[in-house]
C-alpha positions as CSV (number, residue, x, y, z in Angstrom):
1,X,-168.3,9.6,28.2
2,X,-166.6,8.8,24.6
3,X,-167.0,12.9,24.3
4,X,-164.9,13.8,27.4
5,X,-162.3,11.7,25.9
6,X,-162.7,12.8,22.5
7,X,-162.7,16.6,23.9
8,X,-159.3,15.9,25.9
9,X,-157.9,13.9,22.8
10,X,-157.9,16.8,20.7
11,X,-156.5,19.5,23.9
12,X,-153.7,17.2,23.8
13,X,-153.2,17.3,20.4
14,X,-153.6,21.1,20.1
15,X,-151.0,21.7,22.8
16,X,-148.5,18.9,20.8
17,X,-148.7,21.3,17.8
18,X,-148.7,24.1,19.8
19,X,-145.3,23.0,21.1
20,X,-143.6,21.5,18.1
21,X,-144.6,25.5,16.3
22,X,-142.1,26.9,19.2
23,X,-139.9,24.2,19.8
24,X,-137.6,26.1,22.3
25,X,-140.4,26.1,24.7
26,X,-141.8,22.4,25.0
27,X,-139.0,19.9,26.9
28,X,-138.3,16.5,25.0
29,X,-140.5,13.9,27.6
30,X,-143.5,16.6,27.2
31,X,-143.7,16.1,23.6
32,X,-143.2,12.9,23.5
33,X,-145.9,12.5,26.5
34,X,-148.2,13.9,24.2
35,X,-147.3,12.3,21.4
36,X,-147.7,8.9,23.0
37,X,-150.7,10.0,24.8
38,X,-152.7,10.4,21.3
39,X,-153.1,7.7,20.0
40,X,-154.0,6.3,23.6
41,X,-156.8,8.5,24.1
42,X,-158.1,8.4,20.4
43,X,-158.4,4.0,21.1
44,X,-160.0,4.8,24.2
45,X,-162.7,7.3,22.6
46,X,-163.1,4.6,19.6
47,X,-163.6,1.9,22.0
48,X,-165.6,3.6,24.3
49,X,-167.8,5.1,21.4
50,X,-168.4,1.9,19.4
51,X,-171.1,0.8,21.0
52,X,-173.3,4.3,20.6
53,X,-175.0,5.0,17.3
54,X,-174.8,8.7,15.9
């Protein structure tokens, strides 16, 4: 489970970057959806993921 969020963690993260590159084509609540979503999803993945052993 920690991998589906860490998989969707960084698609959000890639398509942040991917729309501050061309800024004319990402709105101002989508970036700053993703931009709040990040961190979100990276304490979910840690959280969910602390009690596994690699």
């Amino acid at each position: 489970m920690p991998t589906l969020y860490l998989i969707l963690t960084v698609f959000a993260l890639l398509c942040l970057l991917a729309l501050l590159i061309r800024p004319g084509r990402g709105r101002a609540m989508t970036v700053w959806l993703l931009a709040a979503l990040i961190p979100l999803l990276t304490a979910v993945t840690v959280a969910l993921g602390s009690g596994q052993k690699f």
